[in-house]
N, C-alpha and C positions, 0 to 999 in steps of 0.2 A: 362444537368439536368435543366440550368435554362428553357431553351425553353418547357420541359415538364412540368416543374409546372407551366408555364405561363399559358401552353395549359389546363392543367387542373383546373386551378382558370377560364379560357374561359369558359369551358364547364360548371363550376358550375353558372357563372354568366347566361349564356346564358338558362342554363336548370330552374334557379327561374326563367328568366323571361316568358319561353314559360310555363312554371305551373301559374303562376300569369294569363297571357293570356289567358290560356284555361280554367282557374277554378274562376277565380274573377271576368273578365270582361264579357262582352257580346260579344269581339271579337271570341270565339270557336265557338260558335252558326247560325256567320253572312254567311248568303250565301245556310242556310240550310232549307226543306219545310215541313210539315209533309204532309203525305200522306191520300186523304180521300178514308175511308172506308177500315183501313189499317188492319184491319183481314181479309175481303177478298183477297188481295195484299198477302200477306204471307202466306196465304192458298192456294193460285193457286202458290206462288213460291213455296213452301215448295210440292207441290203434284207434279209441274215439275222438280222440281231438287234432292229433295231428298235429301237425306245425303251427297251430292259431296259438298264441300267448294271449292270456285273458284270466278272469274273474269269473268263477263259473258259481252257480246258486243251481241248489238241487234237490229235491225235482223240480223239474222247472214247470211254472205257472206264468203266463200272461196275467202281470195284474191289470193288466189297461183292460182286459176285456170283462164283461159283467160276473161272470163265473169264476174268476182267477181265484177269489179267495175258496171257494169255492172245493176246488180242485184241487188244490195245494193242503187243503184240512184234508181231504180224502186223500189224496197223496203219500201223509205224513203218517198218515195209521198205518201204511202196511211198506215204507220204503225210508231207508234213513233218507235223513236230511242234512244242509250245511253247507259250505261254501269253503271252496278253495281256490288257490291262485297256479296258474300253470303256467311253466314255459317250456318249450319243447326242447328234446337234447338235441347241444350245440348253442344253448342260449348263454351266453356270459353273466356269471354275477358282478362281474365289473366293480370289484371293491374300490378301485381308487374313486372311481367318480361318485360310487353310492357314499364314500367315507365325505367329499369334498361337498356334497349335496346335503350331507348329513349335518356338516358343520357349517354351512351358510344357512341352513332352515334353523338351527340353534342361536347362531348370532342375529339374525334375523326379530327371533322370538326376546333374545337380551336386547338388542334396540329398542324393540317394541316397551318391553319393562323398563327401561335405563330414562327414556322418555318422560314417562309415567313417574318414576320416583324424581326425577328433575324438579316435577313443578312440587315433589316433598320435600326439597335439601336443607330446609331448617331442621326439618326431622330430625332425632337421633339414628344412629345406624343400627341398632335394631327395629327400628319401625321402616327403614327405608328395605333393610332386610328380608323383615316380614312382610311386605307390597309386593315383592318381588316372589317370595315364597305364594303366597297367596294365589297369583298368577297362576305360577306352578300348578296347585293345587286344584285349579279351576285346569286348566290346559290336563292336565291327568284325569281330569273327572272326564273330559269334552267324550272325547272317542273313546275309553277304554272301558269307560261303564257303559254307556249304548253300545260295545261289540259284548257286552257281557248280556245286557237284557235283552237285545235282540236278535245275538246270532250263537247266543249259547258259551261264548267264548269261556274257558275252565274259570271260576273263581280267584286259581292259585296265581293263574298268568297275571287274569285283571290286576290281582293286588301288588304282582310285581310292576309290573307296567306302569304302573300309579304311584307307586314308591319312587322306582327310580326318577319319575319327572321331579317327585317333590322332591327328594335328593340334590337332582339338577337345580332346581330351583334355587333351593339353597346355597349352593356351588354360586351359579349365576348372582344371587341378590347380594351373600358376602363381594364378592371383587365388583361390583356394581358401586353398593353403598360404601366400598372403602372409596372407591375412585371418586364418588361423588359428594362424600362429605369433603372430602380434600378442600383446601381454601386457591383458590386462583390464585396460579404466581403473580407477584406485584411486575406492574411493568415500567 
């Protein structure tokens, strides 16, 4: 029980800090471009793709077949390239459920941690802190430096993106290893 409500004071600390981040700073924004002449751009998407919501990769190459990489080198010489995500108008961003999605995958991740510094609770709370950080820092590295090495993703975003987990992290490993150094009430 305690390890669970450490893990859930984690996810609450960590989920204020990534709302503070995305909605008070400048850090949500960094790494992002607007597009010129972006009613044309959404006109020719919207008249190629149509109602399908998807992940589109572009130019497209079959790598399953012998020549995909192939084709995709000679592709890239003379046509941009890159990946984006579509959803056709009329599609809802559905904040409440992405916010409530967003804070069980954060508590989820402090579970995961709160577990892990359990079997350290002799520790001091900075070591239990830094376990927790460490996480972080690894969970930041996961996906946001392979969207940077292999799909181009801006340097500026990556290193936001990265920050803010260690950030998080922090957030999360402080109210962790407060709750877990705690001494069990007598009973």
């Amino acid at each position: 029980m305690r390890v669970l409500i450490a893990g859930i004071l984690g996810g609450i600390a960590m989920f204020i800090w990534t709302g503070i981040a995305h909605t008070a700073t400048p850090l949500g924004q960094i790494g992002f471009s607007q597009m010129h002449d972006e009613g044309a751009v959404l006109d020719s998407m919207h008249g190629s793709l149509g109602n399908k919501s998807g992940l589109y990769f572009f130019p497209w190459a079959d790598m399953n077949q012998p020549d995909g990489m192939e084709k995709r080198a000679a592709a890239v010489k003379v046509h941009p390239w890159g990946w984006m995500i579509y959803h056709p108008p009329g599609t809802d961003m559905a904040m409440g459920p992405s916010m409530i999605a967003e804070f069980l995958k954060e508590t989820v991740q402090s579970i995961i941690a709160a577990f892990l510094v359990s079997l350290m609770v002799p520790l001091g709370f900075l070591m239990r802190m830094g376990a927790v950080t460490l996480i972080g820092v690894s969970a930041g590295l996961a996906t946001n430096a392979s969207y940077l090495i292999w799909y181009g993703f801006p340097l500026d975003y990556t290193l936001v993106q990265i920050f803010i987990e260690i950030v998080g992290a922090v957030a999360a490993g402080a109210a962790i290893a407060f709750w877990l150094g705690r001494r069990p009430a007598a009973r």
